[in-house]
C-alpha positions in Angstrom: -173.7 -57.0 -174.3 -170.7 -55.3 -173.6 -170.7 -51.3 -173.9 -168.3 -49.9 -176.7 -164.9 -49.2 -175.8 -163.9 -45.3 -176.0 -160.2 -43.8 -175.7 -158.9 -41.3 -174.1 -155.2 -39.7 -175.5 -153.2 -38.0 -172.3 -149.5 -37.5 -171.5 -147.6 -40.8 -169.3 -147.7 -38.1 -166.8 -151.0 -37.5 -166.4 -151.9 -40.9 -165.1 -152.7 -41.8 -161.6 -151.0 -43.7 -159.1 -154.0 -46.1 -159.4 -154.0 -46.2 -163.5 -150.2 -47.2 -163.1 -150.8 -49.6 -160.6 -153.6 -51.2 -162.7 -151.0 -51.2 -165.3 -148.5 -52.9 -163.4 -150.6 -56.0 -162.3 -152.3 -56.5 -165.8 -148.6 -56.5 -167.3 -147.2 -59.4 -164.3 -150.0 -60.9 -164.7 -150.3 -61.8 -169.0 -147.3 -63.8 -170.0 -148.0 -62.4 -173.4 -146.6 -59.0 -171.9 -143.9 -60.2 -170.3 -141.5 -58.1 -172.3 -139.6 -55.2 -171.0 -141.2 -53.4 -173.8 -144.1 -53.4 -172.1 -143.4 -52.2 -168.7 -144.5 -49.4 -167.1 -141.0 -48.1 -166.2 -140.2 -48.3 -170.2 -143.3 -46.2 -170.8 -142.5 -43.6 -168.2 -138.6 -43.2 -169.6 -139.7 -42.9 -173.3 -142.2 -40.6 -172.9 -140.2 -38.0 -171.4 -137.6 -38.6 -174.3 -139.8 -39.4 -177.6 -141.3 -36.6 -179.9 -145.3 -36.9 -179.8 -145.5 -39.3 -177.1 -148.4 -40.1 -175.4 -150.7 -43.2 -174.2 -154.0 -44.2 -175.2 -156.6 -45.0 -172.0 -159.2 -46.9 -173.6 -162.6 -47.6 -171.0 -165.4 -49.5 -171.4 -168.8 -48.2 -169.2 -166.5 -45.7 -167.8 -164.1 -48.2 -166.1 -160.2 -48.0 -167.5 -159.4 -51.9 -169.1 -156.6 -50.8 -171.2 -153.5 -48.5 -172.2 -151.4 -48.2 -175.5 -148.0 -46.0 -175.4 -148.0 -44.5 -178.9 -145.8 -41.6 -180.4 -147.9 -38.9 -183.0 -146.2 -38.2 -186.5 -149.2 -35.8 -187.4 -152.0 -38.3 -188.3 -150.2 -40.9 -188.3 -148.9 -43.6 -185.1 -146.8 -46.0 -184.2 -145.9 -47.5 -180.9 -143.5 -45.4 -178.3 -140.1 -45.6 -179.5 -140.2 -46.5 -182.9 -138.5 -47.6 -184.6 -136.6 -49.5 -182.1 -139.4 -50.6 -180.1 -139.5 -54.4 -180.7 -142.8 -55.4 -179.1 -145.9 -53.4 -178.8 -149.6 -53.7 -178.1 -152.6 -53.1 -175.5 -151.6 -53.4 -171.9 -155.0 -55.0 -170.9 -157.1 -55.8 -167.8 -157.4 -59.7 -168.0 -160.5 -61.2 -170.0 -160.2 -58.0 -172.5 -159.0 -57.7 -175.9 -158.7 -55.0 -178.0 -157.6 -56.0 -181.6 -155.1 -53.9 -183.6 -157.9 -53.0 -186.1 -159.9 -51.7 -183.3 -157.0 -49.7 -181.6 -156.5 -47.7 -185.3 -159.8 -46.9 -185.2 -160.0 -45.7 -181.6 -157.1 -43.8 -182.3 -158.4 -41.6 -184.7 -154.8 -41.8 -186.9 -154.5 -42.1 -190.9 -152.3 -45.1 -190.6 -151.3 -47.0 -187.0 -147.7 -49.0 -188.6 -146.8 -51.9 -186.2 -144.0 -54.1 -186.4 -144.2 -56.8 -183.9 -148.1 -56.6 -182.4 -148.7 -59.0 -179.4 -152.6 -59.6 -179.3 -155.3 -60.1 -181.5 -155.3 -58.1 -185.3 -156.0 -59.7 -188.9 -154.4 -56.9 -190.9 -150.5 -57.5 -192.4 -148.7 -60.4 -192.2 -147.1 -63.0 -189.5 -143.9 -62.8 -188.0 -142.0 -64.8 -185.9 -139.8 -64.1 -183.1 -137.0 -66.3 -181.4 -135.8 -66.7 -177.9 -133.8 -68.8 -175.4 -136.0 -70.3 -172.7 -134.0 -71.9 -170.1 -134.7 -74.6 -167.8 -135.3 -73.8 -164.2 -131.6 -76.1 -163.7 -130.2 -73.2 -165.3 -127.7 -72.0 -168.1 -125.2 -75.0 -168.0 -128.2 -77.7 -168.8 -129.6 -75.7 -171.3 -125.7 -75.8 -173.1 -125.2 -79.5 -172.2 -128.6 -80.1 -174.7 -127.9 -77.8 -177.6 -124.4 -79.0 -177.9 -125.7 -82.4 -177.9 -128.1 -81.5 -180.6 -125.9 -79.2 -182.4 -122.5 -80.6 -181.7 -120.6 -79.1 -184.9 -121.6 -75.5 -184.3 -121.0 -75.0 -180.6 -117.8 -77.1 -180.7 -116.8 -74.2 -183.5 -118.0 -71.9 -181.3 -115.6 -73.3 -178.4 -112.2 -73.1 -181.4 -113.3 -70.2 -181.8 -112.8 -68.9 -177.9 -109.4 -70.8 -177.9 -108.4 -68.8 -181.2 -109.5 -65.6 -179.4 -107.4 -66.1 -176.4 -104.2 -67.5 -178.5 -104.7 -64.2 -181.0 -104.9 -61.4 -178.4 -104.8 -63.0 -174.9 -107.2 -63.7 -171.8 -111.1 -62.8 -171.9 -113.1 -61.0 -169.9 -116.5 -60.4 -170.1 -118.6 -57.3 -167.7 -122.2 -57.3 -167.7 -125.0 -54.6 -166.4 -122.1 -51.8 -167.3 -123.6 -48.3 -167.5 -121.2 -46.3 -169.0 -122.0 -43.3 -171.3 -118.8 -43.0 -172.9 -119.2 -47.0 -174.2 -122.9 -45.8 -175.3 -121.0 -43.5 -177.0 -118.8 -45.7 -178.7 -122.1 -48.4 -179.3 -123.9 -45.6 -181.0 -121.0 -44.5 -183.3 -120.2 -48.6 -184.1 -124.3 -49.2 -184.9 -124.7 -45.9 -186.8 -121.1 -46.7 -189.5 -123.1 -50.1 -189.7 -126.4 -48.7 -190.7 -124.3 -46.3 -193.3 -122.5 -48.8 -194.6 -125.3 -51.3 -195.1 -127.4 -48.6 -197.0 -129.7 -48.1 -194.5 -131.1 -45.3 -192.3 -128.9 -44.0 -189.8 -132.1 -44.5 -186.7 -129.3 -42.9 -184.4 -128.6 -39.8 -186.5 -131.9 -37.9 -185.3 -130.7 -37.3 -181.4 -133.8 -38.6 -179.7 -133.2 -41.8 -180.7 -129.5 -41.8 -179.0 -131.3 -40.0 -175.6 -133.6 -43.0 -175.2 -130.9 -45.8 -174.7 -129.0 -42.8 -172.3 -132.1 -42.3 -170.3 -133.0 -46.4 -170.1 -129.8 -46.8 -169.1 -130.0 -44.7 -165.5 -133.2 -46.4 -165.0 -132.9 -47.8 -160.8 -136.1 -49.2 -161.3 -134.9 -52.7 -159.9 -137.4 -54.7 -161.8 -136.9 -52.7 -164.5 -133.4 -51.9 -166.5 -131.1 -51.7 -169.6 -127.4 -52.0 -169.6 -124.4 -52.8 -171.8 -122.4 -56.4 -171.9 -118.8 -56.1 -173.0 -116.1 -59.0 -174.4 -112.0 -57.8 -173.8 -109.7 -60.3 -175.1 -105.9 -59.2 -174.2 -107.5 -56.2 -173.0 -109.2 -55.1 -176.9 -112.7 -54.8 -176.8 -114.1 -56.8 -179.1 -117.7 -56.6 -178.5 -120.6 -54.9 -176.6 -124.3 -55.8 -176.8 -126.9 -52.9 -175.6 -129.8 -54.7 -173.8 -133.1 -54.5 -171.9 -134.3 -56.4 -169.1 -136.9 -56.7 -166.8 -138.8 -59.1 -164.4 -136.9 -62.9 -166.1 -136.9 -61.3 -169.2 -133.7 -60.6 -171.1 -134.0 -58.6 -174.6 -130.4 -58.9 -176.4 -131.1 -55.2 -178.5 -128.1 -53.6 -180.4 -124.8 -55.7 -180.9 -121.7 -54.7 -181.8 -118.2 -56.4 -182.3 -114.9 -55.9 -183.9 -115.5 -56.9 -187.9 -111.4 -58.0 -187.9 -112.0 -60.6 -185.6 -115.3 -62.2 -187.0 -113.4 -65.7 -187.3 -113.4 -65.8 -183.9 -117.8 -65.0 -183.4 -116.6 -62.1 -180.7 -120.5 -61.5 -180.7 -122.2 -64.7 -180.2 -119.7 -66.0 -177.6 -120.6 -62.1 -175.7 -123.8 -63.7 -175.7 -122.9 -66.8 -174.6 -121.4 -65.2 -171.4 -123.8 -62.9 -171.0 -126.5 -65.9 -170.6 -124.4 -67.4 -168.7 -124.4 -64.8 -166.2 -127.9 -63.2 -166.1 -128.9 -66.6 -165.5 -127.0 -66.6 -162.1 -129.3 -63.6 -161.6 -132.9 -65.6 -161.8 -133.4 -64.7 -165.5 -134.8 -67.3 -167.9 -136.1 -65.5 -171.2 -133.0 -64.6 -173.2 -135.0 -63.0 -176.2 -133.0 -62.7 -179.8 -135.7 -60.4 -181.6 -136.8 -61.8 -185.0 -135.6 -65.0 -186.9 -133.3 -64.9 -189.6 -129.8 -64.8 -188.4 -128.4 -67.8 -189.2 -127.0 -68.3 -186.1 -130.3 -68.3 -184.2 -131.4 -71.4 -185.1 -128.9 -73.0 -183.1 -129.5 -70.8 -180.2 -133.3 -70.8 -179.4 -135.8 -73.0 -178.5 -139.0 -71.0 -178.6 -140.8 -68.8 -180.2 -143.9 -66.1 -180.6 -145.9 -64.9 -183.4 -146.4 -61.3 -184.1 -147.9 -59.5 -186.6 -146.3 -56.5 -188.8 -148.9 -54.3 -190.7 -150.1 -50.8 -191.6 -153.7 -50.3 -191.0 -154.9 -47.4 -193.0 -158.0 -45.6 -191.9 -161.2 -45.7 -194.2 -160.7 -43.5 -196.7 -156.9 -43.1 -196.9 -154.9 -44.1 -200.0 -153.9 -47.5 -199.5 -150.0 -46.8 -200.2 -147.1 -47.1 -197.9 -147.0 -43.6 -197.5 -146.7 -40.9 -199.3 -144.8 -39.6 -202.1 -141.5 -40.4 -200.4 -142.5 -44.0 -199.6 -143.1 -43.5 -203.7 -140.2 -42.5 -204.2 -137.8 -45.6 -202.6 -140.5 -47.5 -204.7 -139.1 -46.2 -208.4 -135.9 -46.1 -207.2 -135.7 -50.4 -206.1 -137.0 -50.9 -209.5 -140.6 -52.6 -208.3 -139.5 -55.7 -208.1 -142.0 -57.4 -206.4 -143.7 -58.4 -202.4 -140.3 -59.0 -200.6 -138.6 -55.0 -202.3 -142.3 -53.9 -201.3 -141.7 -54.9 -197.6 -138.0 -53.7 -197.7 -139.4 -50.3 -198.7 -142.7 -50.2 -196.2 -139.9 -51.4 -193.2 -137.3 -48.4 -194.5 -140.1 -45.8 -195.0 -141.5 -46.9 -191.4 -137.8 -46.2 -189.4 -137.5 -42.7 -191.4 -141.2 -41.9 -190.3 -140.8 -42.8 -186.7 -137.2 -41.1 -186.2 -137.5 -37.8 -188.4 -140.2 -35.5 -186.9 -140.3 -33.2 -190.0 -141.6 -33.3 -193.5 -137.9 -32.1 -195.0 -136.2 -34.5 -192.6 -138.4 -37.4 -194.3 -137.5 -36.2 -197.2 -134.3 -36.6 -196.9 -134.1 -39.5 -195.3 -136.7 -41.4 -198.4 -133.9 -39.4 -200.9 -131.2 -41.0 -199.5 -132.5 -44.3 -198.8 -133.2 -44.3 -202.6 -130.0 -43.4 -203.8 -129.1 -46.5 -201.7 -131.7 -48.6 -203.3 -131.3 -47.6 -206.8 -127.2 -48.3 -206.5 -127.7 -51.6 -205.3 -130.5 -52.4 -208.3 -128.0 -51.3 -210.3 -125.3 -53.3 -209.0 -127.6 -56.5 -209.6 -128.2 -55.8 -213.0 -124.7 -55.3 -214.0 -123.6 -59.2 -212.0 -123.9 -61.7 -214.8 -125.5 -64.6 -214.3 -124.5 -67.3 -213.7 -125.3 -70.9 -216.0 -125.0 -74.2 -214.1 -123.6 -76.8 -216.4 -124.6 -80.6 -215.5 
């Protein structure tokens, strides 16, 4: 019989050379952890740039067989930089498991809230997430097969290039760019979308913003983040924010120019982009999770995850707290899918605000938001089909 597993909660810092390494080859080694999400290198930059970061060493009979990067939002945790960390779980030795049920508990928090968990767990619900796998001949068979399969959308896709370059002029796509001052512009593009869409601003809290600055002059050379850009006649129409490591490429925060959304400035930067990093040995061209219409056309594989809050014994089982309460009156309880809306707004407040009033403000505004768009719903007529 195995011996229970017990934790230990230190700094990234703290670890030694021979932790890290251990951590290293149990991470090449599980192609379940093949994200750059969960790379050492990512650990190490967001730990020196997250509020309340810190890892989890959990050992059985003494010997280490497992780490978890987490951030602290006083009892509670999620995983290190949430809410824009898109895959999370237990960097393991091989042949050892430790279940999302049994990670809350050896953490000690009031609530552990995951959003894409890679490993064993019962609690929440199933997700899936989509991706590009190519073959090893490479970016050009892997377009020869989907436009065979999907000939109507990629032939739209290749009007809408031509229309691109007849409206402004020639294209020209950069990859692997590391310029702050187009971070800057990124950021200011992302954070007038989350505004305008009603949602909150993850951006608007600093740290957040200091994170993709600090990935971004990683020279870890298995190990990166960088920015893709589409001119056309010399006006930027599009930038995509992305992480990368090992074959893996993680397409994160896009951007384009909404005037020109005829022309898919943003899918045909991806394109390109694939296009390129493939030149460069990688394979994995991961889009996050499915929904976007236009993914469906795109990947060919998939993962499941699971989202969920697991609450510790004892603990109200609620979202949150009176703010997560709050965005609850405001949406009108209308059922499971305005419950999950509220637990997945309530979960990017908690991970970016480090204080109470900051929450607070963040749950008041997101239910202003919510109550103005129940409102509008009530006031559109319905409509009465006629046979």
């Amino acid at each position: 019989m195995n011996p229970p597993v017990s934790v230990e909660i230190v700094k990234a810092e703290a670890l030694s050379s021979e932790q890290i390494a251990s951590w290293r080859r149990w991470q090449a080694v599980d192609a379940a952890l093949a994200s750059p999400y969960f790379h050492w290198r990512y650990a190490e930059i967001a730990s020196r740039v997250c509020p309340g970061a810190a890892v989890a060493v959990f050992r059985r009979g003494g010997e280490v067989v497992g780490f978890f990067p987490h951030q602290r939002r006083g009892r509670a945790v999620q995983p290190l930089g949430a809410p824009m960390n898109d895959y999370h779980g237990v960097i393991s030795a091989p042949g050892v498991e430790i279940p999302l049920e049994e990670a809350a508990r050896l953490l000690n928090a009031s609530r552990l809230t995951v959003t894409a968990w890679v490993g064993q767990g019962q609690a929440g619900a199933e997700r899936q997430t989509v991706m590009v796998r190519l073959p090893e001949s490479g970016y050009a068979d892997w377009y020869a097969e989907r436009r065979r399969t999907f000939g109507k959308y990629f032939k739209d896709k290749e009007r809408a290039r031509r229309s691109l370059v007849a409206e402004l002029g020639p294209i020209e796509v950069r990859h692997e760019v590391r310029d702050p001052e187009l971070l800057d512009r990124l950021i200011d593009l992302k954070s007038a979308q989350y505004r305008r869409s009603g949602l909150h601003d993850i951006f608007a809290c600093e740290w957040t913003r200091r994170l993709l600055y600090a990935l971004m002059r990683s020279e870890d050379p298995d190990f990166g983040a960088s920015i893709a850009t589409m001119h056309a006649g010399g006006q930027l129409t599009a930038l995509e924010f992305s992480l990368h490591a090992g074959d893996q490429y993680h397409f994160w925060f896009p951007v384009y120019e909404p005037s020109l959304a005829r022309c898919s400035p943003g899918i045909l930067l991806s394109m390109d982009t694939m296009e390129r990093a493939s030149a460069q040995g990688f394979r994995v061209f991961d889009f996050g999770f499915e929904g976007e219409h236009y993914k469906k056309y795109f990947c060919n594989d998939r993962r499941t995850v699971r989202e969920a809050v697991v609450l510790k014994p004892g603990v109200q089982a609620s979202v949150s707290d009176a703010a997560a309460e709050l965005l609850n009156r405001a949406g009108g309880g209308r059922g499971d899918a305005l419950r999950t809306s509220i637990r997945r707004r309530w979960a990017a407040i908690e991970a970016c605000e480090t204080t109470s009033l900051a929450r607070a403000r963040g749950a008041a505004i997101a239910a202003r938001s919510a109550a103005s768009k129940a409102l509008a719903r009530k006031k559109t007529p319905h409509r009465v089909a006629h046979a």
